[in-house]
MMTF fields as JSON, N, C-alpha, C and O atoms, coordinates in Angstrom:
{
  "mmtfVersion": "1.0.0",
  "mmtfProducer": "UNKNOWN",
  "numBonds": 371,
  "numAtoms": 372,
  "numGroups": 93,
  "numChains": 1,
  "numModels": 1,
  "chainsPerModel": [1],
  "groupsPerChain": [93],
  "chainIdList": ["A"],
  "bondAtomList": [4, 2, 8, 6, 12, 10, 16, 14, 20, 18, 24, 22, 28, 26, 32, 30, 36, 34, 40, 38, 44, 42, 48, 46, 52, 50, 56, 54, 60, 58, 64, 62, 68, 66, 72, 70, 76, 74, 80, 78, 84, 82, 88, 86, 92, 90, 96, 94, 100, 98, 104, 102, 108, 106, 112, 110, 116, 114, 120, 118, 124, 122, 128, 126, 132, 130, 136, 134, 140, 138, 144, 142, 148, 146, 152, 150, 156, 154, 160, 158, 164, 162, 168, 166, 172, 170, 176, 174, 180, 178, 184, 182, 188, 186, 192, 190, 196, 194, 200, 198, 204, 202, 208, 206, 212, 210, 216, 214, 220, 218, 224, 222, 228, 226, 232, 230, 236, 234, 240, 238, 244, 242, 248, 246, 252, 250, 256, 254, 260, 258, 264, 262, 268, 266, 272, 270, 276, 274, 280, 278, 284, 282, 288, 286, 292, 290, 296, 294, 300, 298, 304, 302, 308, 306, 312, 310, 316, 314, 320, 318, 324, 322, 328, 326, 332, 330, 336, 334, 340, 338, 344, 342, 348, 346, 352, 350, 356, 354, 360, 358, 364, 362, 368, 366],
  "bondOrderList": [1, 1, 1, 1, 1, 1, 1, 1, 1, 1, 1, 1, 1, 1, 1, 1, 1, 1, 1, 1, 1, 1, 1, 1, 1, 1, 1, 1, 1, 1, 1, 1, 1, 1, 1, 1, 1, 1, 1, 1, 1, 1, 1, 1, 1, 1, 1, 1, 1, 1, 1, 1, 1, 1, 1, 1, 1, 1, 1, 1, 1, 1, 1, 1, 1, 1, 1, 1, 1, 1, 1, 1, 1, 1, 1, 1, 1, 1, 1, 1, 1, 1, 1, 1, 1, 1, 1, 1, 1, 1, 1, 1],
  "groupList": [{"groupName": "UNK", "atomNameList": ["N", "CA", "C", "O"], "elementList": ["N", "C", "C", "O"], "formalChargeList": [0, 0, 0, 0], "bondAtomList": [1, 0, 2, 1, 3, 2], "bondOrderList": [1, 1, 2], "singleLetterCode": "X", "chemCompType": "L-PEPTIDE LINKING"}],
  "groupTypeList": [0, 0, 0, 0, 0, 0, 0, 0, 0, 0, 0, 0, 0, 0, 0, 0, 0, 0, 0, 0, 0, 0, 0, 0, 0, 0, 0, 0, 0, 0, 0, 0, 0, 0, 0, 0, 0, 0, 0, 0, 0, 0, 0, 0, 0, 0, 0, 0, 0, 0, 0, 0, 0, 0, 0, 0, 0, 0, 0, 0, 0, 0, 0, 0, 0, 0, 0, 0, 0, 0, 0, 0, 0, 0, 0, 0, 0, 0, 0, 0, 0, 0, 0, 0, 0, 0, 0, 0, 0, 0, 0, 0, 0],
  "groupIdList": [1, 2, 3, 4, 5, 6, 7, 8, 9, 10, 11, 12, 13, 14, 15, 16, 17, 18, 19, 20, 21, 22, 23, 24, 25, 26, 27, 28, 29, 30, 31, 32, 33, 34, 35, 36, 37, 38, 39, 40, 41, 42, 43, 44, 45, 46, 47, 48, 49, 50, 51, 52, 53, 54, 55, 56, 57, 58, 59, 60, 61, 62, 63, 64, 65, 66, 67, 68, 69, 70, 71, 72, 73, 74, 75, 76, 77, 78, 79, 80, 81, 82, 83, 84, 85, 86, 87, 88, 89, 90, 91, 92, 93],
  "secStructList": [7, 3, 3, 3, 3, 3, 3, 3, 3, 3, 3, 7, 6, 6, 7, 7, 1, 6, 6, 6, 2, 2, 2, 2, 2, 2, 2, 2, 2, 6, 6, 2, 2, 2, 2, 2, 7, 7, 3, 3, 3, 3, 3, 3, 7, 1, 1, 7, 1, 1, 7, 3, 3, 3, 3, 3, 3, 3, 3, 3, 1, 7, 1, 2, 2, 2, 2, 2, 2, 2, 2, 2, 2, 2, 2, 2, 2, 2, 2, 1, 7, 1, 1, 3, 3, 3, 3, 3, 3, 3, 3, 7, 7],
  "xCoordList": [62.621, 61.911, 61.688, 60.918, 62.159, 61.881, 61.147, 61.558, 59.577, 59.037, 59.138, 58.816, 59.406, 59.176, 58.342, 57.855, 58.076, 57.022, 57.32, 57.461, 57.434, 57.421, 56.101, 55.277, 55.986, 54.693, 54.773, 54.994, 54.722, 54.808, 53.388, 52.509, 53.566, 52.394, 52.723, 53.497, 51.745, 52.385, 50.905, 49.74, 51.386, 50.592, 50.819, 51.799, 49.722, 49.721, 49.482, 48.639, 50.118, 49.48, 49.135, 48.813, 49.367, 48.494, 47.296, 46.74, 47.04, 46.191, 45.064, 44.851, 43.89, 42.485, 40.904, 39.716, 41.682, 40.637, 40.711, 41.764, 39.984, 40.531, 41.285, 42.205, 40.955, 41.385, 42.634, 43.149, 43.281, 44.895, 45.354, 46.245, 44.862, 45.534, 46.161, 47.078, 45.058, 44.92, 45.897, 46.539, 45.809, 46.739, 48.18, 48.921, 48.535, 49.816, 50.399, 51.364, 49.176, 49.479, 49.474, 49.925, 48.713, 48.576, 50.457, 50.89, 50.974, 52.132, 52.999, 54.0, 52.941, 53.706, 53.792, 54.782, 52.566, 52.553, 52.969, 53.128, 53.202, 53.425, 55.168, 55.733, 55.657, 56.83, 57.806, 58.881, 57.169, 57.755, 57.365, 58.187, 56.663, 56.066, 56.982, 57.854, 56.68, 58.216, 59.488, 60.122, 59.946, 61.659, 61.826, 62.953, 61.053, 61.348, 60.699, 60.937, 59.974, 59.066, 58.612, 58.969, 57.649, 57.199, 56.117, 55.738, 55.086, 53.18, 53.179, 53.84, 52.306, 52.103, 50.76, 49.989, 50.199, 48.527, 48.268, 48.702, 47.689, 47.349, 46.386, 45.553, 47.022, 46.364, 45.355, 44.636, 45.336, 44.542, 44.281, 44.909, 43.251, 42.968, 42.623, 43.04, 41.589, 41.332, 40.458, 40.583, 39.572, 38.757, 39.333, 38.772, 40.575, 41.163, 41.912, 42.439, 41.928, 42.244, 43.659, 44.323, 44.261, 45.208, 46.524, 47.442, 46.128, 46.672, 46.567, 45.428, 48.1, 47.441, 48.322, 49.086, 48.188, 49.1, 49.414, 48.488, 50.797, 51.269, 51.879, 52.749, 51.505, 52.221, 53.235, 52.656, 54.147, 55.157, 55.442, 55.804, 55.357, 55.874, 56.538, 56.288, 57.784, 58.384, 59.16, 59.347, 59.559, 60.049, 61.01, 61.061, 62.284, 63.346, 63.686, 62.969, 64.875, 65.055, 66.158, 66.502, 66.906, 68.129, 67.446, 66.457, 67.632, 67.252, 67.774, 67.105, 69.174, 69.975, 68.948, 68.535, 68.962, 67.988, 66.85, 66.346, 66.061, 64.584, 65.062, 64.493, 65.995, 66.274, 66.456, 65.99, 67.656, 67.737, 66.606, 66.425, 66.248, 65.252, 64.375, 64.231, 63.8, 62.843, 63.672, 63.221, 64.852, 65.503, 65.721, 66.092, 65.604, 65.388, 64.461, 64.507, 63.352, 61.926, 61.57, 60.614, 61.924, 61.886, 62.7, 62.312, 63.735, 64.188, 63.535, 63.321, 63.147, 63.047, 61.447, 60.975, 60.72, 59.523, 59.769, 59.242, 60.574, 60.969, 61.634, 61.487, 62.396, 62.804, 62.088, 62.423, 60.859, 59.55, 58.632, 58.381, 57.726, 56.669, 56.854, 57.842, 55.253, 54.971, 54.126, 53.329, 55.072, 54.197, 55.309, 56.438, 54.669, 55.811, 55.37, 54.284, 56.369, 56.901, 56.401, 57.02, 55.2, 55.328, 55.466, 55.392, 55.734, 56.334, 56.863, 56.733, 57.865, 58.114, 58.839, 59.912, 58.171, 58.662, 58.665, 57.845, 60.255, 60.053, 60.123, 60.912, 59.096, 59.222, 59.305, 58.525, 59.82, 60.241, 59.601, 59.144, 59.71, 58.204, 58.765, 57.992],
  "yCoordList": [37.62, 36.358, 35.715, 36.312, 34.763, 33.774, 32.738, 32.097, 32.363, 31.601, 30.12, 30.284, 29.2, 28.211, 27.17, 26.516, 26.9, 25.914, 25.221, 25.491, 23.705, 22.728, 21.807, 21.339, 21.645, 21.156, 19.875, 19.798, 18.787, 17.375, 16.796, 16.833, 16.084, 15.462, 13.768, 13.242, 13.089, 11.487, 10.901, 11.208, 10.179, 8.833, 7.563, 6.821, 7.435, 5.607, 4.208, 3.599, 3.713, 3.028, 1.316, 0.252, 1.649, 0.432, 0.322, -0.633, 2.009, 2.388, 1.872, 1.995, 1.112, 0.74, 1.462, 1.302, 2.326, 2.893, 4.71, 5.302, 5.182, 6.483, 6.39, 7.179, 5.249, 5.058, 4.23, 3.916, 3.759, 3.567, 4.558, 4.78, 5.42, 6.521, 7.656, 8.477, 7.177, 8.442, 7.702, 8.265, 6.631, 6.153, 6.626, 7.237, 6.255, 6.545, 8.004, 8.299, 8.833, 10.517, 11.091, 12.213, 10.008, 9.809, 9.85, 10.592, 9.167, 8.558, 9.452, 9.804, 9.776, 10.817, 12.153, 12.395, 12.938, 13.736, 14.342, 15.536, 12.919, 12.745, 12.691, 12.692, 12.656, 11.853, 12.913, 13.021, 13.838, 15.536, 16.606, 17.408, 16.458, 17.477, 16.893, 17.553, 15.606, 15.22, 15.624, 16.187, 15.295, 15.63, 16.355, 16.635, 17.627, 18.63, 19.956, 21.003, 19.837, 20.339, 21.708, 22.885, 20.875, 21.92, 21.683, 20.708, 22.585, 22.069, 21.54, 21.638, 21.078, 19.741, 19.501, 19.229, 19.511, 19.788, 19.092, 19.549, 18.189, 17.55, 19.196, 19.904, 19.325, 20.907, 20.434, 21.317, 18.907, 19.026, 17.067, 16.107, 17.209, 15.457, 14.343, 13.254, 15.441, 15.239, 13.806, 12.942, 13.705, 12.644, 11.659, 10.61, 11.509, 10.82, 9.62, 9.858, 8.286, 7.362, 6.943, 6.129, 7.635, 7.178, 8.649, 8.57, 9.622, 10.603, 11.577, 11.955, 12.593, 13.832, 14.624, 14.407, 15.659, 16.797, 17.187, 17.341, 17.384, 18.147, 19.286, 19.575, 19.807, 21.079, 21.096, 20.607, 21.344, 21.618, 22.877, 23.485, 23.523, 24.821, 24.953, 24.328, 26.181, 26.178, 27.545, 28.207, 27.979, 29.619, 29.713, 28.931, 31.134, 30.794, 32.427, 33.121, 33.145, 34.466, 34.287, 35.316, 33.054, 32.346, 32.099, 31.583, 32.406, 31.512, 30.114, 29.164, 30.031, 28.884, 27.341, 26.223, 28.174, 26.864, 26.733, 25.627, 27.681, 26.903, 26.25, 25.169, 26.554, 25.872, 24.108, 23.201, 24.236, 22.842, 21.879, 20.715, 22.698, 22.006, 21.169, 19.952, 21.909, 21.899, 20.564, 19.424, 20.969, 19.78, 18.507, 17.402, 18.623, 17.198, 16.468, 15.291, 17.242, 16.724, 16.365, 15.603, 16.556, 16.159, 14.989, 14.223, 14.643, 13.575, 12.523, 11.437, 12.554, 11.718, 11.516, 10.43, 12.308, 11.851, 10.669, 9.643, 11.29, 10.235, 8.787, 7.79, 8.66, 7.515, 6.504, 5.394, 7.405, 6.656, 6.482, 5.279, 7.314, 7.036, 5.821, 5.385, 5.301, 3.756, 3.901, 3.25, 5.411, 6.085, 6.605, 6.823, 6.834, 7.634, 9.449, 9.995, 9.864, 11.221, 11.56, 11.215, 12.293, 13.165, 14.193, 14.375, 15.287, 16.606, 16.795, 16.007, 18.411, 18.396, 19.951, 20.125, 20.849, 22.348, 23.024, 22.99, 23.646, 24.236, 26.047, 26.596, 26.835, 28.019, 29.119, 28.894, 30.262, 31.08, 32.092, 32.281, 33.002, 34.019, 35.322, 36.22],
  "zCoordList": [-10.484, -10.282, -11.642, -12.394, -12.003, -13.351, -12.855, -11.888, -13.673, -13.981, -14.934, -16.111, -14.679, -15.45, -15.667, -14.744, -17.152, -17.255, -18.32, -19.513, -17.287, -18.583, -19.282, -18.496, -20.272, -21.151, -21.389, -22.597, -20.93, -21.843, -21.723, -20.862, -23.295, -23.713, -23.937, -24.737, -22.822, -23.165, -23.594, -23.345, -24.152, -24.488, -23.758, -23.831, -23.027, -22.972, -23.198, -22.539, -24.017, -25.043, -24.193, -24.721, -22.74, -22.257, -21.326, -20.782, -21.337, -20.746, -21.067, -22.274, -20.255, -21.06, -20.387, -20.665, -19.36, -18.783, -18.34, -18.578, -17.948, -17.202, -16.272, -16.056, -15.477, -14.05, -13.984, -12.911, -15.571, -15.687, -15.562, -14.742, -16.352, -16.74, -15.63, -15.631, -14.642, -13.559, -12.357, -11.47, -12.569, -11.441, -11.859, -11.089, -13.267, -13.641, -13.005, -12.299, -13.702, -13.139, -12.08, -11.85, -11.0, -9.532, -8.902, -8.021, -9.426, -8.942, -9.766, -9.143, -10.6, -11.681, -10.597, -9.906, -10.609, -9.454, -8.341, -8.088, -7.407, -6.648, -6.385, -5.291, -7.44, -7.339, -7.468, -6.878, -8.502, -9.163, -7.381, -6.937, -7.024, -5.912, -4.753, -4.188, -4.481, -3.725, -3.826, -2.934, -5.098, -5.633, -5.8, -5.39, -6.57, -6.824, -6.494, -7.096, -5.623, -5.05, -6.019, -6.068, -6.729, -8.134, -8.121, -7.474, -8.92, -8.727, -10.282, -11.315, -9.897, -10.974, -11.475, -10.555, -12.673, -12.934, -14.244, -15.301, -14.185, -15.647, -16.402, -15.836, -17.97, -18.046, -19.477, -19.946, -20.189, -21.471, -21.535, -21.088, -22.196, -22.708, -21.124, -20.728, -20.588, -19.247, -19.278, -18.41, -20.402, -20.909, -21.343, -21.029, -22.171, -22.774, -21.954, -20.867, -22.553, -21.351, -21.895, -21.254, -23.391, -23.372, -23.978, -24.795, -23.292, -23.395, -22.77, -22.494, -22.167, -21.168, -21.678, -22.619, -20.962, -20.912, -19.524, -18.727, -19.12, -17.749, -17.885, -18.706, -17.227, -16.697, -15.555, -14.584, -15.315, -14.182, -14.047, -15.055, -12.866, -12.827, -11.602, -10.571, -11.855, -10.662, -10.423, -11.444, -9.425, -9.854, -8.94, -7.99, -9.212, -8.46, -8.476, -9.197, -7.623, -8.358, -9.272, -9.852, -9.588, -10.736, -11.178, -10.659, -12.801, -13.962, -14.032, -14.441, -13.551, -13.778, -12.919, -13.227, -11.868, -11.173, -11.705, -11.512, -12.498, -12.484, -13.712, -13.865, -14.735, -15.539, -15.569, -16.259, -14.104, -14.018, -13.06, -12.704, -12.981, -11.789, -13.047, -12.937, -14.247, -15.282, -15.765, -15.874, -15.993, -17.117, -15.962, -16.358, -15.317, -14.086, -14.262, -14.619, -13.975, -14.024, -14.988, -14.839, -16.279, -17.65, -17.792, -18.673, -17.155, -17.472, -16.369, -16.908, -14.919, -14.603, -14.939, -14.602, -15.467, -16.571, -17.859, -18.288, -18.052, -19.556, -18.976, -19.683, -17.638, -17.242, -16.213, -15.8, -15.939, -14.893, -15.586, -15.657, -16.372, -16.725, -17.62, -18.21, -17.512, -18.391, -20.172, -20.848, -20.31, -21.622, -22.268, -21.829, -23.755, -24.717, -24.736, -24.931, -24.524, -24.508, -25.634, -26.641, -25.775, -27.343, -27.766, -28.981, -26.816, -26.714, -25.589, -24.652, -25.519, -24.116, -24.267, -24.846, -23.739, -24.465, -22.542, -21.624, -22.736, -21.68, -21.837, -22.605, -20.915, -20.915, -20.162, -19.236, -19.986, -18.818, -19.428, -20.555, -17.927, -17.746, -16.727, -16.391]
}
């Protein structure tokens, strides 16, 4: 059984409230648990209205799939969200 977890940290730099912020991740969420059916958890900068951290995790008994499953969700993060990418580290377990 391989574990994976991906880490990205965005910024939103038009965010002006919590409740931008949360809508964004509302729909972010939602969108990864749909497609890729992975759990999904804002994990740091819970206060912060113009920055978070996510977690994605997902598990398979192939490495190969949780791999790509991870590198999916990472891209269609970077091509939906309304924020800049400022890290993005993926890891197996």
């Amino acid at each position: 059984m391989v574990v994976g977890l991906l880490l990205v940290e965005i910024h939103f730099p038009h965010s002006r409230s919590l409740k931008d912020k949360r809508r964004e991740l509302s729909g972010l969420k939602a969108r990864i648990k749909n497609r890729f059916n992975a759990a999904v958890a804002e994990i740091d900068f819970h206060e912060k209205w113009q920055r978070t951290a996510v977690g994605v995790v997902t598990l398979n008994h192939d490495h190969l799939v949780v791999e790509q499953v991870l590198e999916s969700v990472r891209k269609d993060i970077e091509s939906h969200v309304q924020g800049e990418i400022l890290s993005a580290e993926t890891r197996y377990f």
